[in-house]
Residue frames relative to the residue before (quaternion, step in Angstrom):
aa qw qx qy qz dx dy dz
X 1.0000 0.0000 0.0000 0.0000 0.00 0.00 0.00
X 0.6303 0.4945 -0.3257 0.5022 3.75 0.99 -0.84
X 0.5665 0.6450 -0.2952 0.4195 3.72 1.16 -0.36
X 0.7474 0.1661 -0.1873 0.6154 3.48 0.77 -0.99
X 0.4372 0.4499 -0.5984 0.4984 4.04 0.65 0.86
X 0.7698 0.5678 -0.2609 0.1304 3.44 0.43 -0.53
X 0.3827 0.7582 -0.1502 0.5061 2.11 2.58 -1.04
X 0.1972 -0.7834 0.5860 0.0637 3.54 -1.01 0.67
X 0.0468 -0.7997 0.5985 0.0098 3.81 0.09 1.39
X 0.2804 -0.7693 0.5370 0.2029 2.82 -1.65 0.41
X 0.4804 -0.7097 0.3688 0.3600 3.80 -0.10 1.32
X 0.7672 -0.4523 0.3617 0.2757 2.81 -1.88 0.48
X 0.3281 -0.5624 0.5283 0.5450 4.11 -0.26 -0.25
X 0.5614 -0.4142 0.4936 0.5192 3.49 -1.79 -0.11
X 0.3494 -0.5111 0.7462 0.2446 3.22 -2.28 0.16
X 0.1557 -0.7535 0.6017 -0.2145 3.35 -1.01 2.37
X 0.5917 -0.6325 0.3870 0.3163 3.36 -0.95 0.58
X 0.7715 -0.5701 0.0625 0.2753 3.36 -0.80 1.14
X 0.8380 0.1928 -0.3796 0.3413 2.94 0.72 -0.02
X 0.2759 0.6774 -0.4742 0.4901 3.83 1.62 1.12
X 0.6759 0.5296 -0.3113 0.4072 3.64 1.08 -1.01
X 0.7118 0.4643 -0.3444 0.3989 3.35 0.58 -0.70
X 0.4517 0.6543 -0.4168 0.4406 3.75 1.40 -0.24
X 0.5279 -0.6815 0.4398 0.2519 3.84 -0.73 1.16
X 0.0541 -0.8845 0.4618 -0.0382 3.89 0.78 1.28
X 0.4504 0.4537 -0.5484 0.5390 4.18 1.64 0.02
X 0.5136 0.6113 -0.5058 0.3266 4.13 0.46 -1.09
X 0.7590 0.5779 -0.1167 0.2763 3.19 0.61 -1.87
X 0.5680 0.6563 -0.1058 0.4852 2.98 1.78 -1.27
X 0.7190 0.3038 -0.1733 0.6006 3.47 1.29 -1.09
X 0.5472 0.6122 -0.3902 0.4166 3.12 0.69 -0.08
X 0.8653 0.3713 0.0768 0.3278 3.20 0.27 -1.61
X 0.3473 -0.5891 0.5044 0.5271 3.15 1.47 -1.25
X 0.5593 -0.5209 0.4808 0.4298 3.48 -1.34 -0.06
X 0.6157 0.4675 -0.3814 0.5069 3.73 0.78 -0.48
X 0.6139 0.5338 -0.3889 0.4324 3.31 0.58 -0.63
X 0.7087 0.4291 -0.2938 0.4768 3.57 0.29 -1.34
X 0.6631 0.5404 -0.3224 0.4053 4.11 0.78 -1.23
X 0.6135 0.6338 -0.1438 0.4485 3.37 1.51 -0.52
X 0.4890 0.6598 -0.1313 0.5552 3.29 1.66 -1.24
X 0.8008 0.4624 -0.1060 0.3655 2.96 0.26 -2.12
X 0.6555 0.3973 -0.2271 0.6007 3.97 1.03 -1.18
X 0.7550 0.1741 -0.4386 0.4553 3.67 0.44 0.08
X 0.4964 0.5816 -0.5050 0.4005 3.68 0.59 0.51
X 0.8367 0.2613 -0.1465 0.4584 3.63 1.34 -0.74
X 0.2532 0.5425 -0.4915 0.6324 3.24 1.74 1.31
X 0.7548 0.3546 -0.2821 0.4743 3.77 0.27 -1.02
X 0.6964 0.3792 -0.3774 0.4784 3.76 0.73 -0.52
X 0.5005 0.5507 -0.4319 0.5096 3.85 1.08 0.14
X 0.5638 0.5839 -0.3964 0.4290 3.83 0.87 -0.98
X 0.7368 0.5324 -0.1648 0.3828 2.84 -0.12 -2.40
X 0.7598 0.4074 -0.2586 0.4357 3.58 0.57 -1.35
X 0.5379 0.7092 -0.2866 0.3543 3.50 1.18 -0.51
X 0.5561 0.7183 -0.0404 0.4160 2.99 1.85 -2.13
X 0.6636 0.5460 -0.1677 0.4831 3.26 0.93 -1.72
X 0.6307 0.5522 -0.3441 0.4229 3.86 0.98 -1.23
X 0.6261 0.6435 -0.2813 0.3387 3.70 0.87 -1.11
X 0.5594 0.4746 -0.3351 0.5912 3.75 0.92 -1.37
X 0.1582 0.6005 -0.7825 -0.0463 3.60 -1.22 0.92
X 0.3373 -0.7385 0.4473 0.3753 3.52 -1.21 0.36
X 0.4318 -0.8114 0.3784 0.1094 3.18 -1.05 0.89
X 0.6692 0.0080 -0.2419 0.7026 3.79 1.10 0.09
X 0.4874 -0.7176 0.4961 0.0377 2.82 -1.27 1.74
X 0.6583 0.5712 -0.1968 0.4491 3.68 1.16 -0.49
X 0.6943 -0.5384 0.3076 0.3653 3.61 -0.88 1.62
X 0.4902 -0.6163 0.5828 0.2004 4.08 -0.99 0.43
X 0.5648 -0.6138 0.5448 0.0868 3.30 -0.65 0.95
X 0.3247 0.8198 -0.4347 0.1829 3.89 0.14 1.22
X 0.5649 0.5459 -0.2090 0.5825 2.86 1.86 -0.08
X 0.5737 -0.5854 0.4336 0.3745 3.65 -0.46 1.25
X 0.6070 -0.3326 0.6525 0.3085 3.17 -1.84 -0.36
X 0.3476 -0.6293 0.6744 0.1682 3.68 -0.80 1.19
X 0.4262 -0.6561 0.5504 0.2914 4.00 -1.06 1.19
X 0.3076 -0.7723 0.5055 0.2310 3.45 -1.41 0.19
């Protein structure tokens, strides 16, 4: 039992929305530290909640082709 206390693991990365998961998070881990990377990770999916949030707002308001073609002469 004192053996595997002694044992330093390294945790799992968080589990982020799809398209944060696919981002190499052990790299990050060595890099960074584990706080570092767990840090990374919760402000990377706050900002992809904004941004995605952002996108929801823009509705489009006339629904009908733009006008790029002169007037046809009479």
């Amino acid at each position: 039992m004192d053996d595997r206390n002694g044992q330093e693991r390294v945790p799992e990365p968080l589990r982020l929305p799809v398209p944060l998961s696919q981002l190499p998070w052990d790299v990050a881990q060595s890099q960074f530290g584990v706080q570092g990377a767990d840090f990374i990770g919760v402000l990377s999916t706050l900002l992809l909640h904004t941004v995605q949030s952002q996108f929801e707002a823009y509705i489009c308001e006339n629904k009908r082709p733009p006008d790029t073609l002169p007037p046809i002469p009479a």
